[in-house]
VMD Tcl script that draws the C-alpha trace (Angstrom):
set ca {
  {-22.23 -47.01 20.22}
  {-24.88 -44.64 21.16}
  {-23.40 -44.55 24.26}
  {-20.01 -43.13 22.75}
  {-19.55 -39.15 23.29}
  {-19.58 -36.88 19.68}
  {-16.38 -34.56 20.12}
  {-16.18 -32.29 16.52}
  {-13.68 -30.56 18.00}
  {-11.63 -33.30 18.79}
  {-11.91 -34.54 14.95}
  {-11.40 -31.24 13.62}
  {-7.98 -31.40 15.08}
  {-7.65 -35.44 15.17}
  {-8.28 -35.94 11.21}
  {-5.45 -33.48 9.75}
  {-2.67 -34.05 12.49}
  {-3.52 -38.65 11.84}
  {-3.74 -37.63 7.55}
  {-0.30 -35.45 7.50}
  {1.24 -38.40 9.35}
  {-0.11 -40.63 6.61}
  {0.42 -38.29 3.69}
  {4.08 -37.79 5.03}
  {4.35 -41.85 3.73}
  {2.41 -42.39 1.40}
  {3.32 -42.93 -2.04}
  {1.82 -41.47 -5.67}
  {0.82 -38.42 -6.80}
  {-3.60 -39.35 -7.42}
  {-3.08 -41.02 -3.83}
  {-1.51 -38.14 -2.03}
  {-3.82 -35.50 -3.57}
  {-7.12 -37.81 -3.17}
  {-5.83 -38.15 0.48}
  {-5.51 -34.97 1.35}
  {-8.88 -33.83 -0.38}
  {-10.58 -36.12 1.38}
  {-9.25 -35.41 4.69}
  {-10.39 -31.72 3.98}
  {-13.57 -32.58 3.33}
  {-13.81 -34.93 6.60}
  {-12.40 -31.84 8.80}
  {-15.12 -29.71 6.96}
  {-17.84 -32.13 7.84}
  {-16.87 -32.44 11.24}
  {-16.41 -28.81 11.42}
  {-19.97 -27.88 10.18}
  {-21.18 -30.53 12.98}
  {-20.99 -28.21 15.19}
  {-23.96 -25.82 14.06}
  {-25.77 -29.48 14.98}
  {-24.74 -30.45 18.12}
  {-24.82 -29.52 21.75}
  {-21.51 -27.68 22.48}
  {-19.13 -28.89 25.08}
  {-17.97 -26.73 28.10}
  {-15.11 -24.91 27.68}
  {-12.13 -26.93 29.29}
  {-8.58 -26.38 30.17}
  {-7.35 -26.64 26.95}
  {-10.27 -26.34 24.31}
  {-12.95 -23.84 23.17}
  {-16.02 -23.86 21.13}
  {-17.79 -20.56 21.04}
  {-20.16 -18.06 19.31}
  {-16.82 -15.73 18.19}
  {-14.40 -19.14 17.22}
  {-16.93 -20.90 15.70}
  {-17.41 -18.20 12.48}
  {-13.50 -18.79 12.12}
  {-13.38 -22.79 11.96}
  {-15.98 -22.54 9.50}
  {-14.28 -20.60 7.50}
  {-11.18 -21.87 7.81}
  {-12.45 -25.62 7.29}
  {-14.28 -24.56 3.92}
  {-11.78 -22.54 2.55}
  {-9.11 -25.56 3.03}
  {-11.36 -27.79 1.82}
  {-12.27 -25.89 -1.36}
  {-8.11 -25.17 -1.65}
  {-7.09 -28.79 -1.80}
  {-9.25 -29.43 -4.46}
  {-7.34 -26.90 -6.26}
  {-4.61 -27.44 -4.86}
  {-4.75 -31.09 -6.30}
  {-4.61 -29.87 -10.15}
  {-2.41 -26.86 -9.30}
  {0.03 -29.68 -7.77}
  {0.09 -32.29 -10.59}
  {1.20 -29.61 -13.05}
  {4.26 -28.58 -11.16}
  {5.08 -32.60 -11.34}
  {4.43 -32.59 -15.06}
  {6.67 -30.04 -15.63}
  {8.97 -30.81 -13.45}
  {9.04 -27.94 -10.67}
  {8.60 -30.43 -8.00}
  {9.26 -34.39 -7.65}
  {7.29 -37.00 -5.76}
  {9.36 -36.49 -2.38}
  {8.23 -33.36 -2.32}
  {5.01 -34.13 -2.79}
  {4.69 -35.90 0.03}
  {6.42 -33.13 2.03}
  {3.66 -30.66 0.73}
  {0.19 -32.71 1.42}
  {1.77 -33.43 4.61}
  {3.02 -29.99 5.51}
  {-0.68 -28.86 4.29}
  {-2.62 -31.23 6.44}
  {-0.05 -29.79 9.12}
  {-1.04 -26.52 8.63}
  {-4.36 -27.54 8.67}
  {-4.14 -28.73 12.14}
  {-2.04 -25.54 13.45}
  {-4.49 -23.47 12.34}
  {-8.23 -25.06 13.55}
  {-5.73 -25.75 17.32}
  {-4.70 -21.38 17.94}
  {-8.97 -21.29 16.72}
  {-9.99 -23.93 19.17}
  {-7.51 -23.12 22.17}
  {-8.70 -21.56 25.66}
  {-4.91 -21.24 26.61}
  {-3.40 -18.44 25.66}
  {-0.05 -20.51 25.70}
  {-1.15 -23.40 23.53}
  {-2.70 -20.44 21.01}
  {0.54 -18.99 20.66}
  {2.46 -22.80 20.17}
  {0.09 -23.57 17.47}
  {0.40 -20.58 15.51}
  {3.96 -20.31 16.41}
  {3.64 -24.09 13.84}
  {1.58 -22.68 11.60}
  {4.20 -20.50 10.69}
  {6.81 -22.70 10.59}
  {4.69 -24.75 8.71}
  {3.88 -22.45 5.79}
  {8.03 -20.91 6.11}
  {8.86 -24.85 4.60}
  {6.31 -24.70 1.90}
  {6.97 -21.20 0.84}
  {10.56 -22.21 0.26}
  {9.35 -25.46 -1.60}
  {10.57 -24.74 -4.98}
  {14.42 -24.36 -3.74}
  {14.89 -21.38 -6.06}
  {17.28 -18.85 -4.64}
  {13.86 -16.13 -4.73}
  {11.78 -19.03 -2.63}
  {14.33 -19.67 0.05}
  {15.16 -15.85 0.21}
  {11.27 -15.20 0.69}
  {10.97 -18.25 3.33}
  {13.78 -16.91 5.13}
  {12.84 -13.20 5.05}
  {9.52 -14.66 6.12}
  {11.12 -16.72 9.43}
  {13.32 -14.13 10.41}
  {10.05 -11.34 11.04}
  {7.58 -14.17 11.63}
  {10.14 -14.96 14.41}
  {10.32 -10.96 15.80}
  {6.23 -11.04 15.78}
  {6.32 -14.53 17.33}
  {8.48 -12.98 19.74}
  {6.67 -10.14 21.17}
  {3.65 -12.14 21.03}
  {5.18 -14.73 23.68}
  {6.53 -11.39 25.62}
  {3.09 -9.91 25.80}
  {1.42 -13.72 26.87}
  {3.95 -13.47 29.45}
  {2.84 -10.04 30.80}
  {-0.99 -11.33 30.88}
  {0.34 -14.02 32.83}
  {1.73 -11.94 35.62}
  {-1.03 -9.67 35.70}
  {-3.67 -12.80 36.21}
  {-1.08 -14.39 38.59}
  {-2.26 -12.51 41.77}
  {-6.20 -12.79 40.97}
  {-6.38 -16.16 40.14}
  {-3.38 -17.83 41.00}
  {-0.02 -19.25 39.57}
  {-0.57 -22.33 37.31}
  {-2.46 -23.23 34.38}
  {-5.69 -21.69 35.25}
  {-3.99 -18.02 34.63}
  {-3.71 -19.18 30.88}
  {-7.03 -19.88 30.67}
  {-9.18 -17.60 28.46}
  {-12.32 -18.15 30.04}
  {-11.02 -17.89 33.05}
  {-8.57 -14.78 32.01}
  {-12.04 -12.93 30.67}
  {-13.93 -13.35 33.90}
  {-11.56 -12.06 36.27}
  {-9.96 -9.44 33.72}
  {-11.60 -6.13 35.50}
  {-9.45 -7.22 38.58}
  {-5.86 -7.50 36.65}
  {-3.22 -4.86 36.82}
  {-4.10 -2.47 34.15}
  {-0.82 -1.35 33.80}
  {0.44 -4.62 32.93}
  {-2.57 -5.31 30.88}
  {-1.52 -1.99 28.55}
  {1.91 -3.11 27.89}
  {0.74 -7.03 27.35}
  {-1.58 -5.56 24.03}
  {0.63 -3.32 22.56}
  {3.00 -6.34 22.68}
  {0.64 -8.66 21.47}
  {-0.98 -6.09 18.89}
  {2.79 -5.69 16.90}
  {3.22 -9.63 17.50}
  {0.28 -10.95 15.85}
  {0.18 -7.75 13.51}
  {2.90 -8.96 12.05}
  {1.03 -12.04 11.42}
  {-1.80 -10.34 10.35}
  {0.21 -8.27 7.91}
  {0.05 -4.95 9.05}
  {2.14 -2.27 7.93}
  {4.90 -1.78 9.05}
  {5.40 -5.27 9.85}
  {4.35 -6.29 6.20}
  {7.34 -6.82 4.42}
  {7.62 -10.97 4.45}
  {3.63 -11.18 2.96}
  {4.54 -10.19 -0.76}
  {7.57 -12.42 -0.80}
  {5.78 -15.26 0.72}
  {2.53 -14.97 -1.93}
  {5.03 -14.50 -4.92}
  {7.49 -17.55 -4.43}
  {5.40 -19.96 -2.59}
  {3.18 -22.31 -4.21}
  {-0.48 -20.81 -5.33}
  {-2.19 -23.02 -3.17}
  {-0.31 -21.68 -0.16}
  {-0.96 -17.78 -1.24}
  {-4.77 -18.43 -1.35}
  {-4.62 -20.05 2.59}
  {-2.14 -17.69 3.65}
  {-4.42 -14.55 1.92}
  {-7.59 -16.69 3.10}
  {-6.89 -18.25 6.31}
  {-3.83 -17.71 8.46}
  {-4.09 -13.86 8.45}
  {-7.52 -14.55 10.29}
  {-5.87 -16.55 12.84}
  {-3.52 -14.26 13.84}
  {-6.59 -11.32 13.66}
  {-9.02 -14.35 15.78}
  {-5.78 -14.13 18.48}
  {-6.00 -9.96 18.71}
  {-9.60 -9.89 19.02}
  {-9.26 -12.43 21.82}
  {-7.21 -10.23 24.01}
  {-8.89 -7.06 22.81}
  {-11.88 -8.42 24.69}
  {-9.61 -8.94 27.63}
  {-8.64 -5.06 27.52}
  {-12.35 -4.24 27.51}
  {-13.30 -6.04 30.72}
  {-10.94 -3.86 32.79}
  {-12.33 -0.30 33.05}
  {-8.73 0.80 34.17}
  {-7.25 -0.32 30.61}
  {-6.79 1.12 27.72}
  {-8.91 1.36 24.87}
  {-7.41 -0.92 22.12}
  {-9.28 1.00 19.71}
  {-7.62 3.68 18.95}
  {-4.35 1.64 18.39}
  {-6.36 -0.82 16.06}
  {-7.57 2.09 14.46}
  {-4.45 3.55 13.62}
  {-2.67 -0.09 12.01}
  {-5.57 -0.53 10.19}
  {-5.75 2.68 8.68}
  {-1.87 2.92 7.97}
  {-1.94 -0.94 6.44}
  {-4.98 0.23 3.68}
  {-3.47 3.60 2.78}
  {0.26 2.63 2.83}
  {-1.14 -1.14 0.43}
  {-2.95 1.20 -1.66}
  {0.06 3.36 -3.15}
  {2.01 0.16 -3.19}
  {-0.46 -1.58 -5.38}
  {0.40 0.79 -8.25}
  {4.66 -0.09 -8.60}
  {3.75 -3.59 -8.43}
  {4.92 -6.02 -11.55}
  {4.11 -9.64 -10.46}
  {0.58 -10.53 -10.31}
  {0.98 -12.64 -7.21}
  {2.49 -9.74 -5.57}
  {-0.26 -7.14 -6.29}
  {-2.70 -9.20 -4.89}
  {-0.69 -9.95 -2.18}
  {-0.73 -6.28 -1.26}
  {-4.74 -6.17 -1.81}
  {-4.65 -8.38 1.55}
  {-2.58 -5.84 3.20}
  {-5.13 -3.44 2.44}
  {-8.17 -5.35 3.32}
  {-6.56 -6.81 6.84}
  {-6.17 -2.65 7.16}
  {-10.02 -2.19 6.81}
  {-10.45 -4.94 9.05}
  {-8.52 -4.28 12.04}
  {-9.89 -0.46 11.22}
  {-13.50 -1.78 11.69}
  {-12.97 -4.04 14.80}
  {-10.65 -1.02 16.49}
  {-13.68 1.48 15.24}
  {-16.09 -0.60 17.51}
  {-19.66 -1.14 18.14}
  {-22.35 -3.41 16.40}
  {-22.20 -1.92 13.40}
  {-18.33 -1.60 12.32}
  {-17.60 -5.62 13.94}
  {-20.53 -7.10 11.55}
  {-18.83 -4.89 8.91}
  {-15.43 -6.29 10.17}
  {-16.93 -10.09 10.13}
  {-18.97 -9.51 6.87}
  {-15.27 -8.26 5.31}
  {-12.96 -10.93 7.20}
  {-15.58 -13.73 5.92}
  {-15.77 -12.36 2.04}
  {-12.20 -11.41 2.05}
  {-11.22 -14.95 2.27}
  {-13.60 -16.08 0.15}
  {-12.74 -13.69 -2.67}
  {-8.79 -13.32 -2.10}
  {-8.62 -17.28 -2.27}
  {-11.02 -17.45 -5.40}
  {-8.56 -14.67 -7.09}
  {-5.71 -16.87 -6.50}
  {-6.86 -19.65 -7.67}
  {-7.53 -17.90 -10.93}
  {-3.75 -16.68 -10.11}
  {-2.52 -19.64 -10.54}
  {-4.01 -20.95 -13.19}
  {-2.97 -18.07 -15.58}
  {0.78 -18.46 -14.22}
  {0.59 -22.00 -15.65}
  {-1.13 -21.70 -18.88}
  {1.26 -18.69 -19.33}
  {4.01 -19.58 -17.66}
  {4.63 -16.22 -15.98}
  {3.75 -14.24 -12.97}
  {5.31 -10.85 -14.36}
  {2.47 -8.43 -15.24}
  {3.70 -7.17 -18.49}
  {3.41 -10.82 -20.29}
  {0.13 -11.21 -19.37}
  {-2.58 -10.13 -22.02}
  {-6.04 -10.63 -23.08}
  {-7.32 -13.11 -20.71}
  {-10.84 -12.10 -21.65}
  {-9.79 -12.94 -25.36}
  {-7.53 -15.86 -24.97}
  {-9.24 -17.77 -22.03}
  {-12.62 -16.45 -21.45}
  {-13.47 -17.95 -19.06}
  {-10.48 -17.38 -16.80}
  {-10.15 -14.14 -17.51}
  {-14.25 -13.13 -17.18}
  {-13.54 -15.22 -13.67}
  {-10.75 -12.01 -13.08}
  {-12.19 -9.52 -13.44}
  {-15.23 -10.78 -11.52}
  {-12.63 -11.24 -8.29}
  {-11.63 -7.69 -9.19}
  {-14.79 -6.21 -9.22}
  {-15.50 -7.76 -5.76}
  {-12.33 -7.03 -4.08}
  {-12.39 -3.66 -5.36}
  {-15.54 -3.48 -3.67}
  {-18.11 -2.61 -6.54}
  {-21.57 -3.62 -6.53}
  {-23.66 -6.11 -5.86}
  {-20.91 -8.29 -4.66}
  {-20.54 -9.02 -0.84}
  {-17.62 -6.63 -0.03}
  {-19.16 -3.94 -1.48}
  {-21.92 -4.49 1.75}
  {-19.49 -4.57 4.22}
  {-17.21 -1.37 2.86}
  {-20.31 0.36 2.61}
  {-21.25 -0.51 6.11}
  {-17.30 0.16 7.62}
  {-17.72 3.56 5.83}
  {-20.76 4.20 7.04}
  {-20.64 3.59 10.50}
  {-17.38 5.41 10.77}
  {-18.41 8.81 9.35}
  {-21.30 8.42 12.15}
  {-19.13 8.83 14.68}
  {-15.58 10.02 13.47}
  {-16.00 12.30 9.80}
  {-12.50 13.10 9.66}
  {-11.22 9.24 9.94}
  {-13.95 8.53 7.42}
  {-12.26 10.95 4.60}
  {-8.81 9.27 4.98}
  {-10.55 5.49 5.22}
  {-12.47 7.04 2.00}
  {-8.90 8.15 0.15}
  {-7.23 4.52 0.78}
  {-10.07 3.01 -0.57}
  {-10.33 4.84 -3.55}
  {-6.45 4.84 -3.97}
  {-6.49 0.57 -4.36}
  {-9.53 0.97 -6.15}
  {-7.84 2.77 -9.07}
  {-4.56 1.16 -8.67}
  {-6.55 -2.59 -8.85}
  {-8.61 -1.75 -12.55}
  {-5.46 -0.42 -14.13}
  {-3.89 -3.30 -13.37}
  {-6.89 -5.57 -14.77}
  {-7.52 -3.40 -17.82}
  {-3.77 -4.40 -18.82}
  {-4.22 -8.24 -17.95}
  {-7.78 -9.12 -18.66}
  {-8.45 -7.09 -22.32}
  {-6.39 -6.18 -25.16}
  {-4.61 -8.28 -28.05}
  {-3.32 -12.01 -26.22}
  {0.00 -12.43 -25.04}
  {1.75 -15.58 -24.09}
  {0.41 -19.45 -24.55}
  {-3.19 -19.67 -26.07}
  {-3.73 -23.56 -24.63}
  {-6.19 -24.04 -22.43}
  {-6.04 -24.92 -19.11}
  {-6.73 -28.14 -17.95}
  {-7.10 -27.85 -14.03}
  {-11.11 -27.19 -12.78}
  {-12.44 -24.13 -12.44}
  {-15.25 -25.18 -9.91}
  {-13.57 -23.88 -6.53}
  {-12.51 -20.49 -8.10}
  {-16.29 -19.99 -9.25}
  {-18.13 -21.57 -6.20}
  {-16.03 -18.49 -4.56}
  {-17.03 -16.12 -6.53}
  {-20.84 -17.29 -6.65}
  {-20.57 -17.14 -3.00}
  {-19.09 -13.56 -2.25}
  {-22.29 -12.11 -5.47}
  {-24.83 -14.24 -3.18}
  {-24.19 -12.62 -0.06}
  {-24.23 -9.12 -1.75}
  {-27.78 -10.08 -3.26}
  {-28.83 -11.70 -0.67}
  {-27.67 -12.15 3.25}
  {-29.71 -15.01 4.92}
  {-31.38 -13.93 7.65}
  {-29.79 -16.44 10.00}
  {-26.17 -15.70 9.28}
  {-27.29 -11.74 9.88}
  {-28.41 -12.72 13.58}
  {-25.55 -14.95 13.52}
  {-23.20 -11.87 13.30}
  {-24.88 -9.82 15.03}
  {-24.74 -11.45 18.09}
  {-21.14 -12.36 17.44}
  {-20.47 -8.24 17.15}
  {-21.70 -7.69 20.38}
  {-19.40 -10.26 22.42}
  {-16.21 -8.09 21.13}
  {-17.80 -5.15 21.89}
}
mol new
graphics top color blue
foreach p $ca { graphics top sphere $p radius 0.5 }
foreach p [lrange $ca 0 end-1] q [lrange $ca 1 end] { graphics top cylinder $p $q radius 0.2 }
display resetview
């Protein structure tokens, strides 16, 4: 045996693909949910392997480096944490009927699925097998959105098809217009799909060509990503899908389509002739966080104002990766990594207080603090952080995004400073209505765990007390690959 090759990447993608075929079969609700748990936890462990041993070469088809590794790490916790809450979430919407055993099995599979979509676009070095796999991904989460086959859930999966399908779209066109512009430097075939191939040769491509291809590929996966204009499918999708899916498509798949954007914007910036993808980053980014923050204020369901609140932070990111330089991408990491970690923690409190109250609408939600301490202390702590207050982990990297950018740009500083402030507001009148005051609604407690949502949390107020030395570095060096 010890003369048998270790592949992690191969089992990152092996495990969920062979455990949705499985889940897609397999009967019971403790044996589906245990299932798909446990396959989590395997992709986790195979995931975090990785940090351990030697990493292969890059071939035709798959990629392990410095930039995709802080993604699959992230993406592999965060899914792993989710099923666990995922698997109490799920057996309440059996209990009470929302959803029946078939369907089940359609949702742990479709999960695992997604699981696999995902951790493929992360671990692709073709461009074209990148865009297939979160081309699925999509289509994966547009069947569990509409789950519930409620006239809202199939309106919101269908609104969500229809512009994941225009973003899918210009995606494709713009991998087809890097494809003719490597052609003629490194020949037809597969090698002009390769990205570590496409990244070497880049200063010699058409820059023309190259221009168009981003601008393409920016509204594509932008639309992915969330970015205003292209936004409109995101609040639909969070509200009417199940909770579990809000806090992966909050936590996870927006980074996938921003992993895909930074890819190419590294292209851009190995060909002197191109232009800089900055300023257009800059400009989504900055329209996504002040248009989100206004919006935050009109909205009514809780799913949907925190569906928003990732509209807004996506903004900062893409803001801090177009902005540049070592500083802003560590800020952009730092805020991609504690996004997730906090957006998904604040949905899984989400969900919880949608079953014990058996509401999502604002307005019949009162006194958390008073009626389920716990829950509701757990709020306002994913509140605080994704407001961005001190000393909790977003507050480092706003401070840093801020920062940097009044360094070199006052003027886009002020208005990054407004949008901020504007979601800031909107965010605490909305918790001072939900989280204190006289109760309102169901008083019984809620019997699902509480341990993902707080290991979340705990996470996102280490990292603002404390960043490890190592993961700085870590970062660091990852901010200067993308320039």
């Amino acid at each position: 045996m010890s003369g048998v090759p270790y592949d992690p990447e191969i089992l990152i993608l092996l495990i969920p693909l062979a455990s949705a075929g499985l889940l897609a079969v397999l009967p019971g609700y403790r044996a589906t949910a245990t299932l798909n748990v446990a396959a989590s936890f395997a992709t986790l462990v195979a995931a975090a392997s990785l940090f351990l041993v030697e990493r292969p070469a890059p071939g035709s088809y798959l990629l392990v480096d410095d930039l995709n590794i802080v993604f699959i790490a992230l993406n592999t916790f965060v899914a792993f944490t989710t099923s666990i809450f995922s698997a109490s979430y799920i057996a309440h919407e059996i209990e009470i009927g929302r959803l029946t055993p078939t369907y089940l099995r359609f949702y742990h599979a479709m999960y695992q699925l997604l699981m696999f979509a995902m951790n493929l676009a992360l671990l692709s070095n073709n461009i074209g097998v990148m865009w297939v796999a979160i081309e699925l991904a999509t289509l994966t989460t547009v069947l569990m959105v509409g789950i519930y086959r409620t006239h809202e859930a199939l309106e919101a999966a269908w609104k969500y098809f229809i512009l994941g399908s225009v973003g899918i779209a210009l995606a494709l066109f713009g991998t087809i217009l890097i494809y003719l512009a490597s052609g003629p430097v490194v020949g037809e075939g597969s090698d002009a799909m390769v990205w570590t191939v496409l990244v070497t040769h880049s200063a010699d491509f058409d820059a023309a060509l190259l221009n168009v291809a981003f601008v393409f590929l920016l509204l594509g996966y932008g639309t992915k990503v969330g970015l205003a204009p292209l936004h409109a499918w995101l609040a639909d999708a969070h509200a009417e899908g199940p909770t579990p899916i809000s806090a992966v498509l909050s936590g996870l798949l927006l980074n996938v389509a921003l992993y895909a954007v930074l890819r190419f914007k590294i292209l851009l910036a190995g060909n002197p002739e191109a232009l800089a993808p900055g300023p257009l980053m800059v400009t989504m980014g900055l329209a996504s966080l002040i248009f989100a923050g206004f919006m935050l204020y009109r909205r009514r369901d809780i799913k949907r104002l925190f569906a928003y609140s990732s509209i807004e932070h996506m903004g900062i990111i893409v803001f801090a990766f177009g902005m540049g330089g070592p500083l802003a991408n560590f800020a952009g990491l730092l805020h991609m990594v504690m996004h997730s970690l906090t957006k998904s923690g604040i949905f899984f409190a989400v969900g919880h207080i949608a079953q014990v109250k058996g509401t999502q609408k604002i307005a019949e939600i009162r006194g958390l603090t008073v009626s389920h301490p716990a829950l509701g202390w757990a709020l306002v702590l994913g509140v605080v952080a994704i407001a961005g207050l001190p000393p909790l982990g977003i507050f480092v990297s706003e401070f840093l995004v801020v920062t940097s950018t009044f360094a070199r740009a006052p003027l886009l500083a002020i208005a990054l400073v407004l949008g901020l402030l504007v979601a800031f507001g909107a965010l605490f009148l909305r918790l001072n209505d939900v989280a204190f005051g006289e109760p309102v609604g169901s008083t019984e407690p809620v019997a699902a765990s509480y341990v993902p949502m707080y290991v979340h949390f705990g996470l996102v107020l280490a990292a603002g007390l404390y960043l490890p030395p190592l993961l700085a570095t870590w970062f660091q060096h990852v901010s200067a690959l993308l320039g």
